[in-house]
C-alpha positions in Angstrom: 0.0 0.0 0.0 2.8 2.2 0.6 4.2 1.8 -2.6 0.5 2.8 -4.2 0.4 6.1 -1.6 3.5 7.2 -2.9 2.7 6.7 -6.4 -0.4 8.9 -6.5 1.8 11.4 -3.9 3.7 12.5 -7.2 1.1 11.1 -9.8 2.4 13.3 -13.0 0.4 14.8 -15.2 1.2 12.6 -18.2 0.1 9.6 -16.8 -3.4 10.9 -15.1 -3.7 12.3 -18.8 -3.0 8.3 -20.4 -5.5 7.1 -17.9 -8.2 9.3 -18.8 -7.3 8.8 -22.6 -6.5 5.1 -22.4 -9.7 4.4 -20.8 -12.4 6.3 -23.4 -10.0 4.5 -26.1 -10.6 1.3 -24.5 -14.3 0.8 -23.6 -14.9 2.9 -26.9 -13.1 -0.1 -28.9 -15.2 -2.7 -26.8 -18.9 -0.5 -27.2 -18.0 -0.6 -30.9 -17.5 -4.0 -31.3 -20.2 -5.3 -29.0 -22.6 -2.9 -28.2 -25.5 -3.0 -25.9 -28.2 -0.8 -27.2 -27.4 -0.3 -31.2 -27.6 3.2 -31.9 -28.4 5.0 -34.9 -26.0 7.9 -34.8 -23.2 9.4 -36.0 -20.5 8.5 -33.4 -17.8 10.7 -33.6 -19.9 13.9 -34.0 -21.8 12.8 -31.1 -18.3 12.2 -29.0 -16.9 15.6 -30.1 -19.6 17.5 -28.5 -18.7 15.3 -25.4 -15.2 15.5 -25.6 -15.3 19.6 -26.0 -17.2 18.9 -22.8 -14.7 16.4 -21.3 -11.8 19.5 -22.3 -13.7 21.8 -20.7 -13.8 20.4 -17.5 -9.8 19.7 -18.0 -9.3 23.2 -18.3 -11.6 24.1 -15.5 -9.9 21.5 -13.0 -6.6 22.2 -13.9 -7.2 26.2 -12.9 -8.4 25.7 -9.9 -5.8 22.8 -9.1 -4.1 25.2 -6.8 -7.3 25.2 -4.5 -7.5 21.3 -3.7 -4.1 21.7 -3.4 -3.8 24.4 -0.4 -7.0 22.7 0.9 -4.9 19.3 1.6 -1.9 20.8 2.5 -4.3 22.8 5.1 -6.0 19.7 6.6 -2.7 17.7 6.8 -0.9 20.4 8.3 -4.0 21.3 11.1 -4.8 17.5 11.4 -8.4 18.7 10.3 -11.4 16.8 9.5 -12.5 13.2 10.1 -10.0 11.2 9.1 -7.2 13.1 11.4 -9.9 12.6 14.0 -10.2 9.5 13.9 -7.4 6.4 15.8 -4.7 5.4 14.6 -5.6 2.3 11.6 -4.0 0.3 9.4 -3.3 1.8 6.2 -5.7 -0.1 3.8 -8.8 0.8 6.2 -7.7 4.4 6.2 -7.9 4.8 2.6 -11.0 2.6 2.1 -12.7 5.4 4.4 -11.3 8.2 3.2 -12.6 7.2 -0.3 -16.0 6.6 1.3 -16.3 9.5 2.1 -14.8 11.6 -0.3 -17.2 9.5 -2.8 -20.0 10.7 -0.6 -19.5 14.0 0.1 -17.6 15.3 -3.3 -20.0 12.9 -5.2 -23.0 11.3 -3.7 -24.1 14.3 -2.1 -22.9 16.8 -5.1 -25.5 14.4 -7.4 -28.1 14.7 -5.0 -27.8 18.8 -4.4 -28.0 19.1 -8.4 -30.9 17.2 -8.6 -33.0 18.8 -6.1 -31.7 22.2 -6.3 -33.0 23.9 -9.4 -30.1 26.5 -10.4 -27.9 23.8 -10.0 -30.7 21.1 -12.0 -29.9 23.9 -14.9 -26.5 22.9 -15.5 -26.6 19.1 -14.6 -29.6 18.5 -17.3 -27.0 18.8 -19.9 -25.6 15.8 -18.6 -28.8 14.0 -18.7 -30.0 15.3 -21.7 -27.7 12.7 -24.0 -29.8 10.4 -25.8 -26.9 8.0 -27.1 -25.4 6.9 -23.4 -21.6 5.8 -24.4 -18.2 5.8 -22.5 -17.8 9.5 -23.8 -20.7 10.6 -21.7 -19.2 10.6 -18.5 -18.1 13.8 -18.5 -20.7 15.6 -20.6 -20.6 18.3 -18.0 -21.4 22.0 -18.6 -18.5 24.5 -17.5 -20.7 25.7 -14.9 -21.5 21.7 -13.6 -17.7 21.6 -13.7 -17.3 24.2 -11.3 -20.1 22.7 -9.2 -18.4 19.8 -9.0 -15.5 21.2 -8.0 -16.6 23.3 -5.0 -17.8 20.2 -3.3 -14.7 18.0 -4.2 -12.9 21.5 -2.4 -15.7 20.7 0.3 -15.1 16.6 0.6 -11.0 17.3 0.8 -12.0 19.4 4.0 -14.0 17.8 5.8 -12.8 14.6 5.3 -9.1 15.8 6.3 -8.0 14.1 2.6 -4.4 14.7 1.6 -3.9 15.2 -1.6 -2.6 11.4 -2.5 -5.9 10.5 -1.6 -7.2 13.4 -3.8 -5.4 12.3 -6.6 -6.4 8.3 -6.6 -10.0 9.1 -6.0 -10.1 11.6 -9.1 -8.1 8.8 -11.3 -10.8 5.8 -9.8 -13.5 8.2 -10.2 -12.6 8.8 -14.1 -12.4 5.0 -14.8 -15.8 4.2 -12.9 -17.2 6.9 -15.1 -16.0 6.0 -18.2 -17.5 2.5 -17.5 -20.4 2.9 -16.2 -21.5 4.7 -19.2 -19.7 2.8 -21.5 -22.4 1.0 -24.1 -21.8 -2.2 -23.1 -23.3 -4.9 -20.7 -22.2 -7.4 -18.5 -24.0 -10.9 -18.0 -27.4 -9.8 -15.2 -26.0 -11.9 -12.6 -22.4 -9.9 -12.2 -23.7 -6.9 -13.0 -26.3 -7.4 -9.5 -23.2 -8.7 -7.3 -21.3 -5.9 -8.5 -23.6 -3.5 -7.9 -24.0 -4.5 -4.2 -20.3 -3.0 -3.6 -20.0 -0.6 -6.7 -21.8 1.3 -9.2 -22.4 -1.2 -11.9 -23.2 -0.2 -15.5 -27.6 -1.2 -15.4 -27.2 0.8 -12.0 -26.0 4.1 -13.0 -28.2 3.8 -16.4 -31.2 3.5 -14.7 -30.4 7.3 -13.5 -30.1 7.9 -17.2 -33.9 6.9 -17.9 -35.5 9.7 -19.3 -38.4 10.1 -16.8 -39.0 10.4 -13.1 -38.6 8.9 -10.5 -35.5 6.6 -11.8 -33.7 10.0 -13.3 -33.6 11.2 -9.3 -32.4 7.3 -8.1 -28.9 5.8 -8.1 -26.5 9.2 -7.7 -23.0 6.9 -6.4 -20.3 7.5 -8.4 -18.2 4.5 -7.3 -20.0 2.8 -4.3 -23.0 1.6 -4.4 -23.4 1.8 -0.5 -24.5 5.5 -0.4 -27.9 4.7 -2.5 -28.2 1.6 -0.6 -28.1 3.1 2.9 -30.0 6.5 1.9 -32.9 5.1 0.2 -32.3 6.2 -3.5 -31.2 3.1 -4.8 -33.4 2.0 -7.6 -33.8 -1.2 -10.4 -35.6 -1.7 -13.6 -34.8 -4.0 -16.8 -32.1 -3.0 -18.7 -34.2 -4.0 -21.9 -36.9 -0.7 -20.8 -34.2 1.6 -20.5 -34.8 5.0 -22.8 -32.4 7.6 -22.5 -32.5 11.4 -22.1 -34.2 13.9 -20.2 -38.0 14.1 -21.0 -37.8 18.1 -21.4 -35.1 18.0 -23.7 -35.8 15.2 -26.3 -35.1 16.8 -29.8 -32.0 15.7 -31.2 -31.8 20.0 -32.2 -31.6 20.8 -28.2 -29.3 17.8 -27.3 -26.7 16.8 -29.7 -25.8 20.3 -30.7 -23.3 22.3 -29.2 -24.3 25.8 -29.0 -27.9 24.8 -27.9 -26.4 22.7 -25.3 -24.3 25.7 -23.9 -27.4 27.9 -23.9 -29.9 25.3 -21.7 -29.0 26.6 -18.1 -30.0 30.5 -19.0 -33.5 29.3 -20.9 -36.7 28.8 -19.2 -37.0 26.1 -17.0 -39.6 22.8 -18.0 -41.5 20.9 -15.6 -40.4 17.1 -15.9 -42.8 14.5 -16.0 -43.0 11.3 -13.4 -43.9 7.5 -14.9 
């Protein structure tokens, strides 16, 4: 475990960068070749709209690096928050926990907030408004979800006490989760349900991809699965039923164009319907 610690301790650039790369290369080759749902689309103009969002949130992360940063160093040097509060452990426990919870509060809880508050609904719909689900999906995020996001990953690095080693490998497991748990692909039913018992597992997290309520506002876990689980949002339907999109935003002219895209968060606001 030491050895892994120190790793991510001086994680460089190039390799986060092959990681995030290697992975969208990788479960786009295996969606390719064996996809789940067979979608009629033109894939690489769909992906450039998603990967101009992936850049943006690049961009946006890597400006405001400097605040994580002083925010771990701060914690580690004033022994703050709950894991410098809590006894001494071995190694492996500490980091499983400080995952947990930087999973729930930089995460989880970030999900949940965009959901159910509606200037921050605004900005996350864009995410939910893709209609063709892939591995390039998982960071459809508008600039200002991006800096959402961020200010509670700031938030979870507090008040969980993480240093930034821990920052750093739960941003690069985050990334891979991401990219395949939206990846078009599925695994056989029965490993998909054990897996999801522990971690998000692809049917899980495209449930919350369903285009209508209540399953769009179920299954918010980024990584572990124990957060919906133990907070009551954790929902299940077929696979086969699954239609994706946001039922406000269903025109391929609103969501899989760029410019329209953008312009969502500052337009009126539609009521969504419930199943």
């Amino acid at each position: 475990m030491n050895e892994i610690i120190a790793y991510f301790e001086s994680i460089p650039s190039s390799h986060r960068a092959l990681i995030l790369a290697g992975g969208i290369t990788l479960f786009w080759l295996i969606e390719s070749a064996v996809p789940f749902f067979k979608f009629k689309y033109n894939k690489w103009q769909h992906a450039g709209i998603n990967i101009f969002f992936t850049i943006t949130t690049i961009i946006i992360n890597f400006a405001l690096a400097f605040i994580l940063l002083k925010a771990a160093h701060y914690v580690t040097l004033n022994h703050f928050g709950i894991l410098n509060w809590l006894p001494q452990m071995n190694t492996w426990l500490y980091t499983i926990i400080g995952l947990l919870l930087m999973d729930f509060i930089g995460a989880y809880l970030a999900h949940f907030t965009e959901h159910k508050v509606k200037l921050l609904w605004r900005f996350h719909l864009i995410h939910h408004s893709d209609t063709y689900i892939d591995t390039t999906s998982g960071n459809r995020h508008h600039p200002g979800e991006s800096i959402i996001r961020f200010t509670f990953t700031t938030l979870a690095v507090v008040l969980v006490g993480s240093p930034m080693w821990m920052v750093f490998m739960y941003q690069t497991l985050s990334v891979v989760a991401t990219q395949f748990t939206h990846a078009n692909i599925c695994l056989p039913k029965k490993l998909d349900k054990i897996i999801s018992y522990f971690l998000v597992s692809p049917d899980m997290h495209k449930v919350h991809h369903h285009y209508k309520l209540p399953h769009t506002d179920s299954n918010y876990g980024n990584i572990f699965s124990i957060w919906d689980r133990l907070l009551g949002t954790f929902s299940y339907m077929e696979r086969e039923t699954l239609v994706y999109g946001i039922d406000t935003h269903m025109e391929p002219e609103e969501n899989n164009r760029l410019v329209p895209l953008l312009k969502i968060p500052f337009q009126k606001m539609r009521s969504p319907r419930e199943e």
